[in-house]
matplotlib code that plots the C-alpha trace (Angstrom):
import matplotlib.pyplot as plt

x = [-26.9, -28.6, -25.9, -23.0, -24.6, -24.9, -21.6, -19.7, -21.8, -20.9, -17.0, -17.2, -18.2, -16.3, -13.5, -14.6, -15.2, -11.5, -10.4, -11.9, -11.1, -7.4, -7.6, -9.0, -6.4, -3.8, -5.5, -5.0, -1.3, -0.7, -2.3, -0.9, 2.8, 1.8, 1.0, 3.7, 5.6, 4.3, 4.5, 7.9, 8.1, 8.4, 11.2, 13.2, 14.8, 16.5, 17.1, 17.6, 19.4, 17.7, 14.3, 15.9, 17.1, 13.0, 11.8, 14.1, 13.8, 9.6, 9.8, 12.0, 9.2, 6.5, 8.2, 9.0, 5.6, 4.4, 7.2, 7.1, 3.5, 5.2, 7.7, 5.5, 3.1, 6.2, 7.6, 4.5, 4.2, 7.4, 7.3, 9.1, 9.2]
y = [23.5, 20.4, 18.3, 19.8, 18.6, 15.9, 14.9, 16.6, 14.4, 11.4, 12.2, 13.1, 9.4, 7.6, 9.7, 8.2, 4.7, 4.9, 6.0, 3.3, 0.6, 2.1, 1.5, -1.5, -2.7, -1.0, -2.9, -6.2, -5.7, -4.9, -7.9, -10.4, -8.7, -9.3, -13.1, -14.0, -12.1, -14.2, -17.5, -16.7, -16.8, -20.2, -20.8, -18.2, -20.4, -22.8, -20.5, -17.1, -15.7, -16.7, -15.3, -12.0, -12.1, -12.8, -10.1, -7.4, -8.8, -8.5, -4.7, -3.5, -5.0, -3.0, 0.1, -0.1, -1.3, 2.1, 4.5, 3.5, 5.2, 8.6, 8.4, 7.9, 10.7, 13.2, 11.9, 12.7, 16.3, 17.4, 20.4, 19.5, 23.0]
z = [-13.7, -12.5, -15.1, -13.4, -10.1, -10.9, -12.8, -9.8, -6.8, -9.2, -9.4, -5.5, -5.1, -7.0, -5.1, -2.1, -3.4, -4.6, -1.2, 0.5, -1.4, -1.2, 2.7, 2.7, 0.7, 2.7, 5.9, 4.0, 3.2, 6.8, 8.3, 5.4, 6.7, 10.1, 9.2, 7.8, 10.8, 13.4, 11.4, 11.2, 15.0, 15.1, 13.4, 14.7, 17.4, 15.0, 12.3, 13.8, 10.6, 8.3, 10.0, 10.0, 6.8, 6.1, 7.5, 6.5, 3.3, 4.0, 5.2, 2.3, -0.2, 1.6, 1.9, -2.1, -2.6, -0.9, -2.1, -6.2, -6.3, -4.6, -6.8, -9.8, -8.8, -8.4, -12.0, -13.7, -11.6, -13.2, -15.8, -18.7, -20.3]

ax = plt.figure().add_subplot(projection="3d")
ax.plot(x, y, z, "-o")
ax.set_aspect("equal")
plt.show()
């Protein structure tokens, strides 16, 4: 009994680990988007289309960066019977 215990706290924490390493990096994808956001600032007077262009460009990588995972977890969910 004290095995299982034991082998269950250790999956628990590498659980957590995972989770928090998954925010962190969530937290560093979000402030290198916001980086290059505001460095794009600058320009945006002499080039406004091309700024645009940018950052739409910059948001639909993001948003495929976070919905590929979703759609891989739902793949491999599927019952194939």
């Amino acid at each position: 009994m004290l095995l299982l215990g034991a082998r269950t706290w250790q999956a628990l924490s590498r659980f957590w680990d995972g989770t928090g390493l998954l925010h962190m990096m969530r937290g560093e994808w979000y402030d290198s988007v916001s980086c290059l956001v505001a460095f794009s600032r600058s320009a945006k007077a002499t080039r406004p289309a091309e700024v645009l262009e940018f950052r739409h460009t910059l948001v639909r990588l993001m948003r495929c960066r976070v919905l590929i995972p979703l759609r891989v977890q739902s793949v491999l969910s599927w019952d194939f019977d």
